[in-house]
C-alpha positions in Angstrom: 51.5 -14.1 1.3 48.0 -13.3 2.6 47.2 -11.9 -0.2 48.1 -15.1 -2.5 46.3 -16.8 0.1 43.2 -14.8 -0.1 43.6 -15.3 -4.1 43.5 -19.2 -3.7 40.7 -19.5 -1.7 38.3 -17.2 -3.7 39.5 -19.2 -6.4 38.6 -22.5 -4.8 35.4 -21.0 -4.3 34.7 -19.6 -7.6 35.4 -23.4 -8.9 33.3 -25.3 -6.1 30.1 -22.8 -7.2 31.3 -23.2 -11.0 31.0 -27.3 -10.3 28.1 -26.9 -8.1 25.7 -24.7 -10.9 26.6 -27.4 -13.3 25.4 -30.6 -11.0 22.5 -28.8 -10.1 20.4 -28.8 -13.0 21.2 -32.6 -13.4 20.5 -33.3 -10.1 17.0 -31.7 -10.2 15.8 -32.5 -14.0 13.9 -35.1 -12.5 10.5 -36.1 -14.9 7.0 -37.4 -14.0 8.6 -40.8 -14.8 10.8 -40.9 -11.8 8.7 -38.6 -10.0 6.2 -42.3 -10.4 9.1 -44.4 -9.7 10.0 -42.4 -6.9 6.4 -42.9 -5.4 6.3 -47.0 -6.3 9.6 -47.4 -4.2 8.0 -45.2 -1.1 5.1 -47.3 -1.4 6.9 -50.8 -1.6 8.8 -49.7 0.7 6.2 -49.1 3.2 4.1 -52.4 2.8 6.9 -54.7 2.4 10.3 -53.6 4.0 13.1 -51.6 3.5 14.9 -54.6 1.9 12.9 -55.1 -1.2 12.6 -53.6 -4.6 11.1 -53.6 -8.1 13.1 -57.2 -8.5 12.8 -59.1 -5.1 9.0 -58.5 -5.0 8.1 -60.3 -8.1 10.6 -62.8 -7.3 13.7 -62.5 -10.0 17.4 -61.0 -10.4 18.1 -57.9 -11.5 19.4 -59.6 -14.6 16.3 -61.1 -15.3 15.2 -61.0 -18.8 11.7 -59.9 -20.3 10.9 -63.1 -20.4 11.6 -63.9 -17.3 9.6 -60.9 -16.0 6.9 -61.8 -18.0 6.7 -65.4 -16.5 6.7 -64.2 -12.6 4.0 -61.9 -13.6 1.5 -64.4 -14.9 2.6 -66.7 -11.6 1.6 -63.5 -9.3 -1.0 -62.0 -10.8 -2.8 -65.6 -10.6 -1.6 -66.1 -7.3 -2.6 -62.6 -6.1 -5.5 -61.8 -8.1 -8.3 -60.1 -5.5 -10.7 -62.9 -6.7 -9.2 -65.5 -5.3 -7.9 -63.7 -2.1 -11.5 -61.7 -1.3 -10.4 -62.1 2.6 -7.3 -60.3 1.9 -8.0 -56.6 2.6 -4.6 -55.8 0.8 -5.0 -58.2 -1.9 -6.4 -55.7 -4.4 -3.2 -52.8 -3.3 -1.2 -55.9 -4.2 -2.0 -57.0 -7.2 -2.1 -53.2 -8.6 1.2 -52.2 -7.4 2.4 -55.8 -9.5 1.4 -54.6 -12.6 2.9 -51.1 -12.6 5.7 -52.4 -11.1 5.9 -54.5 -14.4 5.2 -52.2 -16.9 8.0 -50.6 -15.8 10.8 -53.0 -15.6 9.2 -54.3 -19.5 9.7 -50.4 -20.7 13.9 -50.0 -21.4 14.0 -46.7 -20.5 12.4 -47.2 -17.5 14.2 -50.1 -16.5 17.0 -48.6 -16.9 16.2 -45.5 -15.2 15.1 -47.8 -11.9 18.6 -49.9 -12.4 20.5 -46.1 -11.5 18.3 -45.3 -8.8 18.7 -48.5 -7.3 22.8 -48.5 -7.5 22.8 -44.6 -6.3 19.8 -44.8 -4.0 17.0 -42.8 -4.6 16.9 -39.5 -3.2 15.8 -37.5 -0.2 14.6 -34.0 -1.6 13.2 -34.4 -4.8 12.8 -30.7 -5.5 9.4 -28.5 -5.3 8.1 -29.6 -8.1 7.4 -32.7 -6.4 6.8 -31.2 -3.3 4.1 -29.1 -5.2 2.7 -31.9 -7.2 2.3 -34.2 -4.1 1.3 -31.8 -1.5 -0.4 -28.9 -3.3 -1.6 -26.9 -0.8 -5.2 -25.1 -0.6 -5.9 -21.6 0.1 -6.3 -22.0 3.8 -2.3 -23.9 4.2 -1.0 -20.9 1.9 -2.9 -17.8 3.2 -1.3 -19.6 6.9 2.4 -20.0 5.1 1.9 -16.3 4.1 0.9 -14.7 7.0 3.7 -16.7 8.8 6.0 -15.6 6.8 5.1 -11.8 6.8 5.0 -12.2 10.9 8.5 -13.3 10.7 9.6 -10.0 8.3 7.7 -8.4 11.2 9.7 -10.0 14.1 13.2 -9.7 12.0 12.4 -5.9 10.9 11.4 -4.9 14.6 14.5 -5.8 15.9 16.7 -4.3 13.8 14.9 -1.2 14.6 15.5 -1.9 18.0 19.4 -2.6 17.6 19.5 0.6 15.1 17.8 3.0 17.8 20.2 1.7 20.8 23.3 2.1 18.2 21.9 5.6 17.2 22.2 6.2 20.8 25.4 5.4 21.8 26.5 7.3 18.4 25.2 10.6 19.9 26.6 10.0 22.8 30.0 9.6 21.9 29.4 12.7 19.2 28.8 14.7 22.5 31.9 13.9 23.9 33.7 13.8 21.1 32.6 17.9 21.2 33.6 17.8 25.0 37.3 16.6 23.8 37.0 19.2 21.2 36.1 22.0 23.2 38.7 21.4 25.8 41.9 21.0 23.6 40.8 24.4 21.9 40.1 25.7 25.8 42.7 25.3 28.6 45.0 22.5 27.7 46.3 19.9 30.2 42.8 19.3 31.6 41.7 15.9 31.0 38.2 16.3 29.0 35.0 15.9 30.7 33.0 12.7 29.6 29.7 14.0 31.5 28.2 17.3 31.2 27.0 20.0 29.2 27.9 19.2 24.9 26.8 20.0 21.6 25.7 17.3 18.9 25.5 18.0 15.2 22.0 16.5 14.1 21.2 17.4 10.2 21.9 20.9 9.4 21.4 21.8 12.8 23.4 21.9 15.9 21.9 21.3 19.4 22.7 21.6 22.9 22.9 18.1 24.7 24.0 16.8 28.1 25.5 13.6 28.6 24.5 11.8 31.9 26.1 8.5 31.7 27.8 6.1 28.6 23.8 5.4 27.1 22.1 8.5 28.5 21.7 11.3 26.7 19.6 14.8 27.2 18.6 16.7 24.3 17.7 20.3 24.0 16.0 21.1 20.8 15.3 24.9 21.3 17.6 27.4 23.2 14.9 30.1 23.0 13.0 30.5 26.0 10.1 31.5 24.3 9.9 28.4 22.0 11.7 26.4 24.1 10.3 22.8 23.9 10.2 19.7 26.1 13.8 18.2 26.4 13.9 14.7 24.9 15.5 12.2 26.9 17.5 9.1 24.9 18.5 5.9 27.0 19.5 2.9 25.3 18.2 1.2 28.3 14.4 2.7 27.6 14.4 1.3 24.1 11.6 -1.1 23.6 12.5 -4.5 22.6 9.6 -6.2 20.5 9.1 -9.5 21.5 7.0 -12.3 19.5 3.8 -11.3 21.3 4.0 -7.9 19.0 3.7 -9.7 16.4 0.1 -8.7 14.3 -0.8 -12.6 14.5 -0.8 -12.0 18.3 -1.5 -8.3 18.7 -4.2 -7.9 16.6 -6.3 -11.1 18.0 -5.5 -9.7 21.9 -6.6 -6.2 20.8 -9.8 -7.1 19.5 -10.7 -9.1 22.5 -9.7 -5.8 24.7 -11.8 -3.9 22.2 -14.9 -6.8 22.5 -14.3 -7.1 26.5 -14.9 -3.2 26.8 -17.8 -3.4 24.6 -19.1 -6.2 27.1 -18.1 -4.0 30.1 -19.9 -0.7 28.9 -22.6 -2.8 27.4 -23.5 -4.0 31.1 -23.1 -0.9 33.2 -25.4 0.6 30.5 -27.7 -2.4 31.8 -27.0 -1.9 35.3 -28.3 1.5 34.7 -31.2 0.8 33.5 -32.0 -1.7 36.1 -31.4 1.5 38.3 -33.8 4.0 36.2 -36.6 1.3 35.8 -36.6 1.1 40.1 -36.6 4.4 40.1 -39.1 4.7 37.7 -41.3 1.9 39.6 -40.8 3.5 42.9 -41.9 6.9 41.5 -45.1 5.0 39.8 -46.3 3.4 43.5 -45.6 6.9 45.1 -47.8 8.2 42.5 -50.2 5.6 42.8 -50.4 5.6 46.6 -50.9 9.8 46.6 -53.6 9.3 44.2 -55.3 6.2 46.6 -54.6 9.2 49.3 -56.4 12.1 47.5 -59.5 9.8 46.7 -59.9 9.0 50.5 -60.1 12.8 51.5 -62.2 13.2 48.7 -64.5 10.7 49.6 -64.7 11.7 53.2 -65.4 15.1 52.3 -68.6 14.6 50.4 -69.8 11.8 52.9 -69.6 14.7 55.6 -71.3 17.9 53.7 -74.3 18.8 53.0 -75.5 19.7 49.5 -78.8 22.1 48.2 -80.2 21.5 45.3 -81.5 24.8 43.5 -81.6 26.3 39.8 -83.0 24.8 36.5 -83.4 21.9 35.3 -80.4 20.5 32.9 -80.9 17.3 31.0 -83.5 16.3 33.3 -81.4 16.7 36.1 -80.9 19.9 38.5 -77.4 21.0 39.3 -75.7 21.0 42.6 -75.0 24.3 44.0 -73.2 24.4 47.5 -73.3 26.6 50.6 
């Protein structure tokens, strides 16, 4: 019986997509025509109400013939005309959307094309084509779409990483004790097995020695030589990062580069600071050096005020030279 169910619901399915790949190219096979038509009724819409259509704004039945069309036409367009209505700001919007409106209710195939889509209504989601044609967007709106949706593939791969890792986890952990079960039926029967302790995992081609602290906490030991023995490596499902939106490289990279900038800043002004501190320095070494020079002048002075000084030998550019006692 389940099974004849299971066989009547996939075939209901295989029939509603069958019905549904068939409507769907009708449905969307919409043409510039009624792409325009589609736009006239938004815009009537707008400006005059809900309530009216190609018919009611120019004031005849649905039924109404060409000539009858016609007629209301020439009433309107003299009644509406932006000459004679120059204080009307929306007399010129007016009198355009009246004679496209027109045109297409004097067309057939337009006509009749408006008669459908005023019986069935006119619908919501027009397909991207329309979209497309009506709101084609620059490079700035689709180089924003894009990098959206890459940080969204970002977000969505990160945390199936994250679940992946945790379910790795609790995998090796109950491998461990899956050994631990092993080990003791093969060892002393009628012992229950240990479910924390010392265990083995099989990881590749190679087997390692593990111990299992608690139901997400597992110790791995990937060397059993002492003289390579490395670091044991330590796997908690509870020490598994979980990447949150602000991971994301729209957020990350802007927050980096303003650490990156704000260090700059920082090591740009204690590089400042200390030369601030090197050019007192060097200004208090300059007036030290200036006041021993003022110093050594002043003994100098003194010193040749106080001695006497004979003048002997020959004369040397007219002058005699100084010789001291």
């Amino acid at each position: 019986m389940a099974r004849i169910k299971t066989k009547n619901i996939v075939s209901i399915l295989l029939l509603l997509v069958v019905l549904l790949s068939t409507l769907v190219p009708k449905v969307k096979a919409w043409t510039e025509a009624d792409f325009e038509i589609f736009d006239l009724v938004d815009a009537l819409e707008k400006a005059e109400g809900k309530d009216t259509n190609f018919y009611s704004y120019i004031g005849v039945s649905p039924s109404a013939t060409q000539a009858d069309i016609s007629k209301a036409y020439r009433k309107l367009s003299l009644k509406w005309h932006p000459d004679k209505n120059k204080n009307d700001s929306k007399a010129k919007e007016r009198f355009a959307r009246l004679g496209v409106i027109v045109s297409i209710l004097r067309d057939p195939r337009s006509r009749e094309r408006y008669n459908f889509f005023l019986k069935n209504g006119v619908p919501r989601w027009r397909g991207t084509g329309y979209l497309y044609s009506r709101y084609r967007p620059g490079l700035g709106s689709a180089l924003i779409v894009l990098l959206l949706i890459a940080g969204g593939m970002q977000y969505i791969a990160g945390q199936v990483n994250y679940r992946q890792e945790k379910k790795r986890i609790l995998q090796w952990v109950g491998d461990a004790r899956a050994q631990m079960v092993y080990n003791n039926v093969s060892g002393s029967k009628g012992s229950t097995a240990p479910t924390l302790g010392r265990s083995y995992i099989q990881l590749g081609d190679r087997q390692m020695r593990c111990e299992v602290k608690n139901d997400h906490y597992l110790v791995v030991y990937p060397s059993e030589d002492k003289k390579s023995a490395s670091e044991p490596i330590h796997l908690n499902t509870e020490w598994v990062y979980r990447p949150t939106i602000k991971d994301i490289f729209l957020f990350a990279w802007p927050k980096k580069l303003f650490y990156e900038l704000l260090n700059k800043q920082e090591v740009i002004e204690e590089m400042m600071e200390e030369n601030d501190g090197m050019e007192e320095v060097a200004q208090d070494l300059a007036k030290e050096q200036q006041s021993e020079s003022g110093n050594n002048k002043k003994s100098l002075r003194k010193r040749g005020s106080g001695e006497k000084v004979n003048v002997q030998g020959a004369k040397v550019g007219g002058r005699r030279r100084a010789v001291r006692k």
